[in-house]
Each structure stands twice: as structure tokens, then as C-alpha cells.
N, C-alpha and C positions, 0 to 999 in steps of 0.2 A: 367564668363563675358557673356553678351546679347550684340547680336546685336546695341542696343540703345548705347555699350561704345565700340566695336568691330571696326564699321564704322566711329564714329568721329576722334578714331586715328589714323585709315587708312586716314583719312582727312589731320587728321594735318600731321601725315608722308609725302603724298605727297605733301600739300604745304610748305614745310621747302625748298627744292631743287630751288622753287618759287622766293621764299623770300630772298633768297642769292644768286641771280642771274645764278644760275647752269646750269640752261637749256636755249640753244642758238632757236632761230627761230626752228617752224619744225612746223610739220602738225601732229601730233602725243599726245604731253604733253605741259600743258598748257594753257592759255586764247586766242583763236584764233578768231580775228577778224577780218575786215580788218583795222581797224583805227593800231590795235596791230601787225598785219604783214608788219605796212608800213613802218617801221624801228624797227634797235635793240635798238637806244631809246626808241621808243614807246611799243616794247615787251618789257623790264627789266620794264620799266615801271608799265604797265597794269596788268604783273606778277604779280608784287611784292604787288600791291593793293589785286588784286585779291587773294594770300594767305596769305597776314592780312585776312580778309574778311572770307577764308576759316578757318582759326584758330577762330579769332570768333564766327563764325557760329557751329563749331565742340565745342567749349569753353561751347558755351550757349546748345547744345544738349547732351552733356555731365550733366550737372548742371540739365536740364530739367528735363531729364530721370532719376537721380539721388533721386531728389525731387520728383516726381511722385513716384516711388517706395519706399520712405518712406513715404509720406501722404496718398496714396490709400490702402485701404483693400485688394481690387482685383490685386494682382500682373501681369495678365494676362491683363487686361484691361490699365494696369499702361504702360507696355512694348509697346502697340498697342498705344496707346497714344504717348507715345515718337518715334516710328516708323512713326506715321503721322507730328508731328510736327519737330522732324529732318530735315528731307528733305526741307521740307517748309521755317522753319529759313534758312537754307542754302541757299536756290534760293533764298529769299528774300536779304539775305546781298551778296551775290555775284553781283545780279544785282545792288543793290543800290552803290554797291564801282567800280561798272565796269561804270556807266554811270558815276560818280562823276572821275574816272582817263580818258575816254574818253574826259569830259568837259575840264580838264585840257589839255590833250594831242592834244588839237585844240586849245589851247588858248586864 
């Protein structure tokens, strides 16, 4: 196993705790915002978006890197590929589900 499938299930292991309400307020693990510190509403909340979002994100860098390493020749250059676009896919959907549960979580 590569890095490219090593980290998305470290992803997803750590948003499962997320997603089933596990982890209480703290300054440590988690989506920390202030809108998401302003109640335990609002963290279970923002959580629980934020690791769909992170299962997603590790879903599709998983798939990515999968598919790169059977289409590309250069297996080296496949791996590099999916190392840059990884991370990327992930900010991208963490942010777009963190502003979309912030929307809600203002009403």
C-alpha cells in the first residue's frame, strides 16, 4: 500500500468518531470554528458535515489514485499525481460542506 491509499483511510478512520457524534467540544479533534464552538448543537452539527465531506474526499482520493495507477505507464509519476490531487479534493470538499453546514447553522 502507498501513501495515496495509507492517508485516505486514516481520513476516513478519523471521521467515523465525527459522524456518530463521539467526540464532545474541545480544542483538540474536530471542526473548530467559532460558529461550531458556539454550541453542542452547532459542533454535532458541523462535525458530522464535516466527516461526510471527509469520507468523501478520502472516497474520491482513494478511486483517484487507484485509476491513475492503472492508466499511467509511469507508476512514479501516477503516485505524485495522486499526492497532489489528494489533499486538494479534500480542502476542496471540507470547505464547500463547512460553509453549506455553517449556512444552515445561522439560519
Amino acid at each position: 500500500m502507498t501513501v495515496n491509499f495509507i492517508v485516505p483511510i486514516l481520513i476516513f478512520l478519523l471521521a467515523i468518531p465525527l459522524l456518530f457524534d463521539k467526540i464532545p467540544r474541545n480544542r483538540w479533534y474536530g471542526f473548530r470554528t467559532p460558529t461550531s464552538m458556539s454550541s453542542d448543537q452547532a459542533w454535532y452539527y458541523s462535525n458530522k458535515v464535516a466527516a461526510k465531506g471527509m469520507c468523501v474526499a478520502a472516497a474520491i482520493w482513494m478511486v483517484a489514485s487507484l485509476v491513475l495507477s492503472q492508466r499511467m505507464a509511469d507508476k512514479q509519476q501516477a503516485s505524485m499525481m495522486g499526492l497532489l490531487f489528494g489533499p486538494f479534493c479534500l480542502v476542496v470538499v471540507v470547505i464547500v460542506t463547512q460553509v453549506i453546514a455553517t449556512r444552515h447553522s445561522r439560519g
